[in-house]
N, C-alpha and C positions, 0 to 999 in steps of 0.2 A: 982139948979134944976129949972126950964119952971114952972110955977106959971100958967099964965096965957094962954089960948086957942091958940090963934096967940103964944106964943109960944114956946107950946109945936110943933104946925104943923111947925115951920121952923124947928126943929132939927128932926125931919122925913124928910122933904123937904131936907135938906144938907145932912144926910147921906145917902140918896138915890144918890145924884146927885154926892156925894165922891164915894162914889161904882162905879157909870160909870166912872167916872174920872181917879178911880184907874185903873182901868180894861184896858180903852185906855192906860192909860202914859205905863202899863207893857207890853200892848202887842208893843209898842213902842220899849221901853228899848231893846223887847226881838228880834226883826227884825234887829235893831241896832249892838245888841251883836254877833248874828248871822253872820252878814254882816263882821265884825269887825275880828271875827276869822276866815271866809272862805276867807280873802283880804289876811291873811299872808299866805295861802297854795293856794288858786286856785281862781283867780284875777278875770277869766273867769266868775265863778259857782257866784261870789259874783257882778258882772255886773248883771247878771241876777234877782236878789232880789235887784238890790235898786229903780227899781222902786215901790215896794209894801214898800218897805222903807218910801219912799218919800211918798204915797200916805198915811200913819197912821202918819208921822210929819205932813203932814199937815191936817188933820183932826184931832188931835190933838190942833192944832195953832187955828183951826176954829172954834173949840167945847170950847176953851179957857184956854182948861187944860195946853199950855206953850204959850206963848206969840209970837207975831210974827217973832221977829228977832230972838228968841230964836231958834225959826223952822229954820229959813233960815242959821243959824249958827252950827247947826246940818246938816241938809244937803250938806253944801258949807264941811265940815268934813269928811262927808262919799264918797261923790263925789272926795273929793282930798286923801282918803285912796282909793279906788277901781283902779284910775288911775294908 
């Protein structure tokens, strides 16, 4: 248990900043999954969602919730399943 003033406010501070973090990585996950199951029926429909794909990895990568090459190894994945 946070004893002292400083730090009690960091574990408000972090699970504030957990909550956005989770928030992005899911809605991530969830664009991904999406994409993921529209590639094996209709390659067309799933062309069309990766760039909003792309665009939450890399906001993501940039807000720091996954790390850079992380990002690019995820997309270089989804780009060669939509193909």
């Amino acid at each position: 248990m946070p004893i002292t003033k400083s730090a009690k406010k960091a574990i408000r501070v972090s699970s504030r900043k957990k909550a956005f973090n989770d928030q992005r990585k899911k809605a991530m996950k969830e664009i991904m999954k999406k994409i993921e199951k529209l590639a094996k029926t209709d390659k067309a429909e799933a062309m069309k969602l990766i760039s909003s794909a792309f665009q939450a990895i890399d906001k993501s990568a940039q807000k720091g919730v996954i790390k850079k090459n992380n990002a690019a190894r995820k997309k270089s994945r989804l780009s060669r399943l939509v193909k």
